[in-house]
C-alpha positions as CSV (number, residue, x, y, z in Angstrom):
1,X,6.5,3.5,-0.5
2,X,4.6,6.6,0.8
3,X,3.2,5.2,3.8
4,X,5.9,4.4,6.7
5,X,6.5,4.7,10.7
6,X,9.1,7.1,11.4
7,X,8.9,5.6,15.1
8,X,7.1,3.0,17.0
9,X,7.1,3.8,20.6
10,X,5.7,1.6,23.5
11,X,5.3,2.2,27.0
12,X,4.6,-0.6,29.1
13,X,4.2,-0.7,33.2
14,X,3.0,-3.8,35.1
15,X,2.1,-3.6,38.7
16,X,0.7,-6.9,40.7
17,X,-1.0,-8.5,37.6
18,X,-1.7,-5.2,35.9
19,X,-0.8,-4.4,32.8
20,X,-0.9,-0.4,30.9
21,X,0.5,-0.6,27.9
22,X,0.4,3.2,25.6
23,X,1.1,3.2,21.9
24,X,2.0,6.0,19.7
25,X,2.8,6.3,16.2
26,X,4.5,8.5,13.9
27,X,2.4,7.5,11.0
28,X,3.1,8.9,7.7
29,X,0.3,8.7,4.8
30,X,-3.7,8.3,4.4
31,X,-5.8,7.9,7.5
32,X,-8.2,5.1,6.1
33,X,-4.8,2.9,5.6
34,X,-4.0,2.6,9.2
35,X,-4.8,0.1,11.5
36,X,-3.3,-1.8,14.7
37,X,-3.8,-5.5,15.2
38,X,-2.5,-6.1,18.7
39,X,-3.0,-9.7,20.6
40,X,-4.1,-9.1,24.2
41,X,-5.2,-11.7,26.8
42,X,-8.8,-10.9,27.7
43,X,-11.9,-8.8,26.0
44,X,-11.3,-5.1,26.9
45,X,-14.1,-3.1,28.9
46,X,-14.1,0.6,27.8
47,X,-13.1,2.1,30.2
48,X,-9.7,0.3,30.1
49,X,-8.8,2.4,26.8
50,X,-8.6,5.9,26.5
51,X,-6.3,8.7,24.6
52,X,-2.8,8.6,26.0
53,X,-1.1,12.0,26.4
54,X,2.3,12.9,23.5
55,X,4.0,14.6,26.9
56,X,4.4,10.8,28.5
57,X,6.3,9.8,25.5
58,X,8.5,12.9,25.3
59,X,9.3,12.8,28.9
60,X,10.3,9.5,29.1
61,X,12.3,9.6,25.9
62,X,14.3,12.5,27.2
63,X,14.8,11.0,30.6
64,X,16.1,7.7,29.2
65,X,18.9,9.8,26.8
66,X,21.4,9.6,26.2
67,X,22.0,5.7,25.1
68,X,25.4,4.5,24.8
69,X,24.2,2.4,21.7
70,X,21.2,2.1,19.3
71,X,19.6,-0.3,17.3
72,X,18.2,-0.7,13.7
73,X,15.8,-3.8,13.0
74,X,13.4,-4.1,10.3
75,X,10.1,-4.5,12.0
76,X,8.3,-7.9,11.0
77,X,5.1,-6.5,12.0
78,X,4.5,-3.2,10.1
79,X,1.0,-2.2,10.2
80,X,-0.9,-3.0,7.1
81,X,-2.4,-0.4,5.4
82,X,-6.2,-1.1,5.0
83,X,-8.6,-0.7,2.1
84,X,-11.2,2.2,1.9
85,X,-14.7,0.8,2.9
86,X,-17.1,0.3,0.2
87,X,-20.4,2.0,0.8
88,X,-23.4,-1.0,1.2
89,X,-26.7,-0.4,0.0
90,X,-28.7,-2.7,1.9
91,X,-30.6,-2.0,5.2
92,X,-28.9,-2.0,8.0
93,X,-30.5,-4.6,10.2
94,X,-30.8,-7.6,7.8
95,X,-27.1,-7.1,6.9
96,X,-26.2,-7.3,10.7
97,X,-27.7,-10.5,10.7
98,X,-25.9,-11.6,7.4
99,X,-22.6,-10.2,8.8
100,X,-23.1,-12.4,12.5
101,X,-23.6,-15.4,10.2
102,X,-20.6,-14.8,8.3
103,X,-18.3,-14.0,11.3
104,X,-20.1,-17.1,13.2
105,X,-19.0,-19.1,9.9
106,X,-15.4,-18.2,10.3
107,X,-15.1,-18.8,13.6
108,X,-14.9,-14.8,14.5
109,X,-16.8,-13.2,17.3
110,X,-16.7,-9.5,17.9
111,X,-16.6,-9.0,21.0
112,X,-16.5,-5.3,21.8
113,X,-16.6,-2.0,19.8
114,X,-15.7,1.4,20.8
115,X,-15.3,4.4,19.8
116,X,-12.4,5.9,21.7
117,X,-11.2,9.2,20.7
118,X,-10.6,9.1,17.0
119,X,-10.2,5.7,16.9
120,X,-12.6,2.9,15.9
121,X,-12.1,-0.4,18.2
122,X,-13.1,-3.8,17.9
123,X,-12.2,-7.2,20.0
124,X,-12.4,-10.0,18.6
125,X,-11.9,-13.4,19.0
126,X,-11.3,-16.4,17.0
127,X,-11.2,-19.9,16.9
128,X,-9.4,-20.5,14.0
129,X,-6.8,-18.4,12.2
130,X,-7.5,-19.2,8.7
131,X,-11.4,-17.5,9.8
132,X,-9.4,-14.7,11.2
133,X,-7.5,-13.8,8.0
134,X,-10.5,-14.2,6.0
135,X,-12.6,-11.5,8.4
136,X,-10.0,-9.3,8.4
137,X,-9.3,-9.4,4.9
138,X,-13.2,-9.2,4.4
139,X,-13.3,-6.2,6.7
140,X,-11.2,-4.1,4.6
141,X,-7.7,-4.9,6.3
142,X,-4.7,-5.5,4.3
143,X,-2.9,-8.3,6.2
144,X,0.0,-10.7,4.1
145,X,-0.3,-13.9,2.6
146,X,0.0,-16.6,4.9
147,X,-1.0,-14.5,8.3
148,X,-2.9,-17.3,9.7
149,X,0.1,-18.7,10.6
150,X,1.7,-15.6,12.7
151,X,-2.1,-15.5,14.2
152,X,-2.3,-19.0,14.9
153,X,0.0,-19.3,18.0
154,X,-2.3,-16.5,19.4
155,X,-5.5,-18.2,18.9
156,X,-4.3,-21.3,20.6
157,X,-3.4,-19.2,23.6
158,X,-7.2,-18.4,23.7
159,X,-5.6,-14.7,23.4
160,X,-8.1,-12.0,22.3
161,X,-7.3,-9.4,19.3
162,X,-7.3,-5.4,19.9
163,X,-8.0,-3.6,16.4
164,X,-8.0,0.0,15.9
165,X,-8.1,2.0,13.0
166,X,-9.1,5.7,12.6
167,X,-12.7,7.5,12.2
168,X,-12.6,10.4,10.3
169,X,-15.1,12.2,11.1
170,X,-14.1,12.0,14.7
171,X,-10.4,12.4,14.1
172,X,-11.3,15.9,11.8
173,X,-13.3,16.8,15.8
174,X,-10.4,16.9,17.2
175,X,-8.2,19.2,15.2
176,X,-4.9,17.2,16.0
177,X,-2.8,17.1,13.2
178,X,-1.0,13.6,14.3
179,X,-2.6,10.8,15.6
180,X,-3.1,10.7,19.8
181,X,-1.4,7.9,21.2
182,X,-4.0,5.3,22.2
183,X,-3.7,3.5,25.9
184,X,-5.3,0.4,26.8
185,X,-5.0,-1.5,30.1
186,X,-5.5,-4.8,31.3
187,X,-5.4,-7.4,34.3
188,X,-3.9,-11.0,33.7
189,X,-1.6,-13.0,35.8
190,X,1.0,-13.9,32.9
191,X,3.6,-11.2,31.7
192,X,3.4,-10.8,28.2
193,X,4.6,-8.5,25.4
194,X,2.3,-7.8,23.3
195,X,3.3,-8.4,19.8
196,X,1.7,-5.6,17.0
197,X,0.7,-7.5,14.1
Protein backbone atom coordinates (compact mmCIF):
# COMPACT_ATOMS: atom_id res chain seq x y z
CA UNK A 1 0.00 0.00 0.00
CA UNK A 2 3.04 2.27 0.38
CA UNK A 3 4.51 1.94 -2.80
CA UNK A 4 2.45 3.61 -5.87
CA UNK A 5 2.89 5.86 -9.19
CA UNK A 6 1.52 9.15 -8.73
CA UNK A 7 1.99 9.52 -12.61
CA UNK A 8 3.25 7.55 -15.51
CA UNK A 9 4.31 9.72 -18.23
CA UNK A 10 5.44 8.64 -21.83
CA UNK A 11 6.84 10.54 -24.53
CA UNK A 12 7.01 8.94 -27.76
CA UNK A 13 8.29 10.45 -31.31
CA UNK A 14 8.66 8.32 -34.55
CA UNK A 15 10.44 9.67 -37.53
CA UNK A 16 10.98 7.35 -40.80
CA UNK A 17 11.31 4.07 -38.86
CA UNK A 18 12.70 5.62 -35.73
CA UNK A 19 11.48 5.25 -32.73
CA UNK A 20 12.51 7.60 -29.09
CA UNK A 21 10.48 6.66 -26.58
CA UNK A 22 11.32 8.73 -22.71
CA UNK A 23 9.84 7.33 -19.52
CA UNK A 24 9.48 9.09 -16.28
CA UNK A 25 8.02 8.04 -13.10
CA UNK A 26 6.73 9.57 -10.08
CA UNK A 27 7.64 6.56 -7.92
CA UNK A 28 6.79 6.54 -4.37
CA UNK A 29 8.61 3.97 -1.95
CA UNK A 30 12.05 1.80 -1.66
CA UNK A 31 14.50 2.03 -4.42
CA UNK A 32 15.39 -1.79 -4.59
CA UNK A 33 11.49 -2.37 -5.32
CA UNK A 34 11.46 -0.73 -8.60
CA UNK A 35 11.81 -1.99 -11.82
CA UNK A 36 10.48 -1.59 -15.56
CA UNK A 37 9.81 -4.51 -17.85
CA UNK A 38 9.24 -2.98 -21.20
CA UNK A 39 8.94 -5.20 -24.60
CA UNK A 40 10.93 -3.61 -27.44
CA UNK A 41 11.62 -5.00 -30.94
CA UNK A 42 15.38 -5.39 -31.18
CA UNK A 43 18.53 -5.71 -28.60
CA UNK A 44 19.48 -2.17 -27.56
CA UNK A 45 23.13 -0.79 -28.25
CA UNK A 46 24.16 1.69 -25.40
CA UNK A 47 24.27 4.33 -26.81
CA UNK A 48 20.57 4.16 -27.72
CA UNK A 49 19.72 4.81 -23.92
CA UNK A 50 20.68 7.55 -21.94
CA UNK A 51 19.06 9.92 -18.96
CA UNK A 52 16.20 11.88 -20.33
CA UNK A 53 15.83 15.48 -19.06
CA UNK A 54 12.44 16.28 -16.17
CA UNK A 55 12.27 19.85 -18.36
CA UNK A 56 10.96 17.74 -21.64
CA UNK A 57 8.16 16.36 -19.55
CA UNK A 58 7.18 19.62 -17.96
CA UNK A 59 7.21 21.44 -21.13
CA UNK A 60 5.21 19.35 -22.96
CA UNK A 61 2.67 18.83 -20.22
CA UNK A 62 2.17 22.50 -19.98
CA UNK A 63 1.99 22.99 -23.69
CA UNK A 64 -0.62 20.26 -24.16
CA UNK A 65 -3.02 22.08 -21.10
CA UNK A 66 -5.54 22.71 -20.72
CA UNK A 67 -7.63 19.32 -21.69
CA UNK A 68 -11.17 19.61 -22.13
CA UNK A 69 -11.54 16.04 -20.46
CA UNK A 70 -9.43 13.55 -18.44
CA UNK A 71 -9.28 10.07 -17.79
CA UNK A 72 -8.87 7.67 -14.80
CA UNK A 73 -7.99 3.88 -15.67
CA UNK A 74 -6.50 1.43 -13.37
CA UNK A 75 -3.22 0.52 -15.00
CA UNK A 76 -3.01 -3.36 -15.73
CA UNK A 77 0.68 -3.09 -15.81
CA UNK A 78 1.90 -1.56 -12.46
CA UNK A 79 5.46 -2.12 -11.94
CA UNK A 80 6.28 -4.85 -9.62
CA UNK A 81 8.10 -4.21 -6.83
CA UNK A 82 11.24 -6.48 -6.73
CA UNK A 83 12.86 -8.36 -3.94
CA UNK A 84 16.26 -7.22 -2.19
CA UNK A 85 19.17 -9.31 -3.67
CA UNK A 86 20.54 -11.86 -1.52
CA UNK A 87 24.28 -11.61 -1.08
CA UNK A 88 26.14 -15.07 -2.82
CA UNK A 89 29.05 -16.46 -1.38
CA UNK A 90 30.50 -18.33 -4.07
CA UNK A 91 33.19 -17.06 -6.59
CA UNK A 92 32.31 -15.17 -9.01
CA UNK A 93 33.42 -16.89 -12.21
CA UNK A 94 32.07 -20.43 -11.59
CA UNK A 95 28.64 -18.90 -10.65
CA UNK A 96 28.60 -17.08 -14.05
CA UNK A 97 28.89 -20.29 -15.57
CA UNK A 98 26.12 -21.87 -13.34
CA UNK A 99 23.89 -18.76 -13.94
CA UNK A 100 24.46 -19.16 -18.23
CA UNK A 101 23.36 -22.75 -17.67
CA UNK A 102 20.36 -21.90 -15.83
CA UNK A 103 19.30 -19.01 -18.19
CA UNK A 104 20.30 -21.36 -21.27
CA UNK A 105 17.85 -23.96 -19.36
CA UNK A 106 14.97 -21.56 -19.42
CA UNK A 107 15.23 -20.50 -22.55
CA UNK A 108 16.66 -16.80 -21.41
CA UNK A 109 19.50 -15.07 -23.06
CA UNK A 110 20.87 -11.85 -21.75
CA UNK A 111 21.61 -10.04 -24.22
CA UNK A 112 22.97 -6.70 -23.05
CA UNK A 113 23.74 -4.95 -19.75
CA UNK A 114 24.31 -1.45 -18.96
CA UNK A 115 24.68 0.68 -16.58
CA UNK A 116 23.07 3.95 -17.63
CA UNK A 117 22.84 6.67 -15.17
CA UNK A 118 21.46 5.20 -12.02
CA UNK A 119 19.90 2.53 -13.62
CA UNK A 120 20.90 -1.12 -14.02
CA UNK A 121 19.78 -2.50 -17.68
CA UNK A 122 19.51 -5.75 -18.99
CA UNK A 123 18.01 -7.27 -22.56
CA UNK A 124 16.91 -10.13 -22.68
CA UNK A 125 15.36 -12.45 -24.74
CA UNK A 126 13.33 -15.56 -24.52
CA UNK A 127 12.07 -18.38 -26.16
CA UNK A 128 9.57 -19.37 -24.02
CA UNK A 129 7.45 -17.36 -21.39
CA UNK A 130 7.05 -19.81 -18.77
CA UNK A 131 11.40 -19.59 -18.78
CA UNK A 132 10.86 -15.89 -18.65
CA UNK A 133 8.74 -15.84 -15.52
CA UNK A 134 10.85 -18.23 -13.85
CA UNK A 135 14.31 -15.91 -14.51
CA UNK A 136 12.68 -13.14 -13.55
CA UNK A 137 11.25 -14.39 -10.58
CA UNK A 138 14.71 -16.07 -9.91
CA UNK A 139 16.33 -12.68 -10.44
CA UNK A 140 14.66 -11.09 -7.70
CA UNK A 141 11.57 -9.56 -9.67
CA UNK A 142 8.23 -9.66 -8.33
CA UNK A 143 6.06 -10.34 -11.35
CA UNK A 144 2.15 -11.96 -10.84
CA UNK A 145 0.87 -15.36 -11.07
CA UNK A 146 0.24 -16.42 -14.42
CA UNK A 147 2.64 -13.58 -16.27
CA UNK A 148 3.71 -15.98 -18.79
CA UNK A 149 0.67 -15.55 -20.41
CA UNK A 150 0.76 -11.49 -20.79
CA UNK A 151 4.64 -12.30 -21.95
CA UNK A 152 3.74 -14.86 -24.28
CA UNK A 153 2.29 -12.77 -27.18
CA UNK A 154 5.59 -10.92 -26.90
CA UNK A 155 7.92 -13.79 -27.27
CA UNK A 156 6.12 -15.01 -30.21
CA UNK A 157 6.67 -11.62 -31.86
CA UNK A 158 10.46 -12.56 -31.46
CA UNK A 159 10.17 -9.03 -29.35
CA UNK A 160 13.12 -8.39 -27.00
CA UNK A 161 12.63 -7.25 -23.16
CA UNK A 162 14.12 -3.84 -21.75
CA UNK A 163 14.62 -4.24 -17.76
CA UNK A 164 15.71 -1.48 -15.59
CA UNK A 165 15.83 -1.27 -12.06
CA UNK A 166 17.92 1.15 -9.85
CA UNK A 167 21.73 0.95 -8.52
CA UNK A 168 22.18 2.44 -5.42
CA UNK A 169 25.28 3.24 -5.19
CA UNK A 170 25.08 5.12 -8.44
CA UNK A 171 21.76 6.64 -7.87
CA UNK A 172 23.25 8.03 -4.16
CA UNK A 173 26.23 9.73 -7.11
CA UNK A 174 23.97 11.58 -8.34
CA UNK A 175 22.29 13.49 -5.49
CA UNK A 176 18.78 13.53 -7.33
CA UNK A 177 16.17 13.16 -5.00
CA UNK A 178 13.58 11.52 -7.70
CA UNK A 179 14.43 9.16 -10.17
CA UNK A 180 15.76 10.70 -13.87
CA UNK A 181 13.61 9.82 -16.55
CA UNK A 182 15.25 7.10 -18.64
CA UNK A 183 15.25 7.38 -22.70
CA UNK A 184 15.81 4.62 -24.94
CA UNK A 185 15.66 4.71 -28.82
CA UNK A 186 15.28 2.33 -31.40
CA UNK A 187 14.92 1.68 -35.33
CA UNK A 188 12.22 -0.88 -36.57
CA UNK A 189 9.88 -0.61 -39.52
CA UNK A 190 6.61 -1.58 -37.48
CA UNK A 191 4.86 1.15 -35.21
CA UNK A 192 4.35 -0.10 -31.89
CA UNK A 193 3.45 1.02 -28.41
CA UNK A 194 5.30 -0.32 -26.19
CA UNK A 195 3.37 -1.98 -23.46
CA UNK A 196 5.19 -1.60 -19.56
CA UNK A 197 4.80 -4.77 -18.02
Amino acid sequence: ASLFNEASQVIMVRRDNRTVISMANDYKGALTEFALVVPVPTVLERGQIRIGDRKLFERIDAYSAPRLAEYFDPDPCRVNRMKDEVGRSAPAAPMMALERKRDQALGVAVEASYTVGEYDIVILSARQSDGLETWLRENGYRIPRGAAAALQPYIRQQMKFFVAKVNLEEQARTGAAHLRPLQFAFESERFMLPVRL
